[in-house]
N, C-alpha and C positions, 0 to 999 in steps of 0.2 A: 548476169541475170539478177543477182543481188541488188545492183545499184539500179536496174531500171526497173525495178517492184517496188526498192525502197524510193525512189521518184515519183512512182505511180499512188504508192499512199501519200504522202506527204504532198501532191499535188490536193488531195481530199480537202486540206486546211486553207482557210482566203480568211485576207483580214478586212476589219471594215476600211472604209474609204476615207472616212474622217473621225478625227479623234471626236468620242461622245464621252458621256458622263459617268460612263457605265465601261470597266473593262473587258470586253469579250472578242472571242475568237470565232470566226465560222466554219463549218464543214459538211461536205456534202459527201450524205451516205443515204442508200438505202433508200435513195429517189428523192430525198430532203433536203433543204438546206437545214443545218443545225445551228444555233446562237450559243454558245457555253460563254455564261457568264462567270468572272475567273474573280481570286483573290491573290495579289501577290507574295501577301506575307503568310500563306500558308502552302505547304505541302498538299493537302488534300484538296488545293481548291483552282489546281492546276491542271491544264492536260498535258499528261507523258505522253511522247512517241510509241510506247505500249499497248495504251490504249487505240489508239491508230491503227496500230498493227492489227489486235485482234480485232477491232471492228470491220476494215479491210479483210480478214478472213471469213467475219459471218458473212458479210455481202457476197465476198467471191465464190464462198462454200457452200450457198445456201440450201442446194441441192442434197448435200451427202449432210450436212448440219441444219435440218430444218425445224425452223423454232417455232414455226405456225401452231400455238396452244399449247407450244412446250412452258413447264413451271420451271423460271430461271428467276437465281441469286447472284446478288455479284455483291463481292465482297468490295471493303474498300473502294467504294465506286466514286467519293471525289466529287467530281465533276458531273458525272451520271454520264459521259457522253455512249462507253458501251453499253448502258441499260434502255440508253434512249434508240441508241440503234438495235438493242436486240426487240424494243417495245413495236420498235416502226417493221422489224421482221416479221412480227405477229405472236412474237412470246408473251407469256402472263409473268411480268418482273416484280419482283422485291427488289429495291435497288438501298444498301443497307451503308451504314459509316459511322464516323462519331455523331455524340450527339453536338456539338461544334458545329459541324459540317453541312448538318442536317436543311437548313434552311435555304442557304443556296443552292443546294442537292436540289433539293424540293422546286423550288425557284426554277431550276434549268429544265428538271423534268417535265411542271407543269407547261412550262412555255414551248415546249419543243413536242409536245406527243398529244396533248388538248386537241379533240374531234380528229385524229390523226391515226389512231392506233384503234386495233382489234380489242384487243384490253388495257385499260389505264392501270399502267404500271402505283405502284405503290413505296412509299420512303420508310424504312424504319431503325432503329437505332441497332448496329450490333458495335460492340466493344468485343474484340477477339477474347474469348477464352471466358467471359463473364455474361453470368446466367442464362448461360446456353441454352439446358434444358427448359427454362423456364420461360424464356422467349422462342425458341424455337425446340418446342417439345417435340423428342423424336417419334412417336405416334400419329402425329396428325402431320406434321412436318414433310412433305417426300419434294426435291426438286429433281428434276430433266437435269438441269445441268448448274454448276458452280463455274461464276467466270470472276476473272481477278485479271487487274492488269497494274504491275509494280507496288506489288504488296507488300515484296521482299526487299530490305531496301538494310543501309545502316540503322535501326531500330532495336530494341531491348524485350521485342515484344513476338517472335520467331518461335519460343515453345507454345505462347497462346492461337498463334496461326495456325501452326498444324494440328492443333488440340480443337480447334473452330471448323478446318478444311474435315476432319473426323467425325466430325458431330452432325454438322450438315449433308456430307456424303452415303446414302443409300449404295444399297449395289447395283443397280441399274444407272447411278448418278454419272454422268461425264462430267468431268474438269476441265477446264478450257482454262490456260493461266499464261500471260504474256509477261515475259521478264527481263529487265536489263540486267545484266552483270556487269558491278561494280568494285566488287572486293569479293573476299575470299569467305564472307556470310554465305555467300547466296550457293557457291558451291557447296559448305557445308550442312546449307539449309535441302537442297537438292536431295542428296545423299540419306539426309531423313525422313527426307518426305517419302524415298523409294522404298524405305522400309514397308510404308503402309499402302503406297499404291503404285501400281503398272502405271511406268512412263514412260511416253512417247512422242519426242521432239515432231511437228508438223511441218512448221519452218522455220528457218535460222536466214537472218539479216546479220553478218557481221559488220558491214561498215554502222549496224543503229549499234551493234551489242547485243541484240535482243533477241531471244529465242521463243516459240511460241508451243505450248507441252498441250498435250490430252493426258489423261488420265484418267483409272478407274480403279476402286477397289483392289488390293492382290486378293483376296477370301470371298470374292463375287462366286467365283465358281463352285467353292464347296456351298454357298448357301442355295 
């Protein structure tokens, strides 16, 4: 069952037909063809198989995960390709990364969701762990859902994540996080994260590595 779902996503991705001047990937989600224009010498300007995965999940899930006017963030978004798919669902997205990043974010979002979407998603700058409050004040602030796909990775930057996953999480907020495991960070990063919130694997691909968690608040309930 594993390998014909993980067939079934990765069928989602088609390259172009001829090399153009521009490096990009395509994918079809959500009744779209998608364009993600890529960078090779960065991390953030790539598509992970992660992101696949959970994008793959909002389409198939849309029923019991409906984002029709839901307020969603997506951390580390890259490429924007789940914010463009959760945009084309009918969510109202913030799609957030370095400021590096920012432009071809921008770039992928604009061209992929322009006269296409319910509400035109939005780019903005988050740096894990830095000026949280002051860019995303938690007063005014409330999202539907936080999604991340490969956030957790070999990085130095793992207490500012879950200092970020914290600050943006209300208690009605679900987490939606797809992850590869690669070393023994991610399990230790896991382990911390359960301190702060109920987790609960949805689906697991071992031949990707990648497991895909929901979460919510553990102190939902006394508030």
């Amino acid at each position: 069952e594993d390998e014909q779902i993980v067939a079934e996503i990765m069928e989602r991705r088609f390259f172009p037909d001829h090399i153009a001047y521009k490096t990009w990937e395509g994918f079809h989600f959500a009744g779209h063809e998608i364009r993600i224009t890529e960078a090779t010498d960065c991390y953030g300007a790539v598509v992970w198989p992660s992101a696949l995965v959970l994008c793959y999940f909002l389409e198939t899930h849309s029923k019991q995960c409906n984002l029709v006017d839901k307020n969603v963030i997506e951390i580390g978004a890259g490429t924007g390709l789940v914010s463009i798919v959760a945009s084309l669902l009918g969510a109202f997205v913030t799609a957030t990364d370095l400021p590096e990043l920012l432009g071809n974010l921008q770039y992928n979002i604009l061209q992929n969701t322009k006269q296409k979407c319910k509400h035109q998603p939005c780019v903005k700058e988050l740096s894990w762990g830095i000026d949280l409050e002051k860019n995303f004040p938690k007063s005014s602030c409330h999202f539907d859902y936080i999604m991340a796909a490969d956030v957790v990775y070999h990085h130095p930057f793992l207490d500012e994540l879950l200092l970020t996953f914290d600050h943006l999480c209300k208690n009605d907020t679900v987490i939606l996080w797809a992850m590869k495991f690669r070393l023994e960070n991610e399990n230790r990063f896991v382990d911390r994260f359960q301190t702060l919130f109920d987790l609960e694997m949805v689906s697991n691909f071992p031949s990707l590595n990648i497991a895909l968690y929901k979460a919510m608040r553990k102190d939902r309930m006394k508030a």
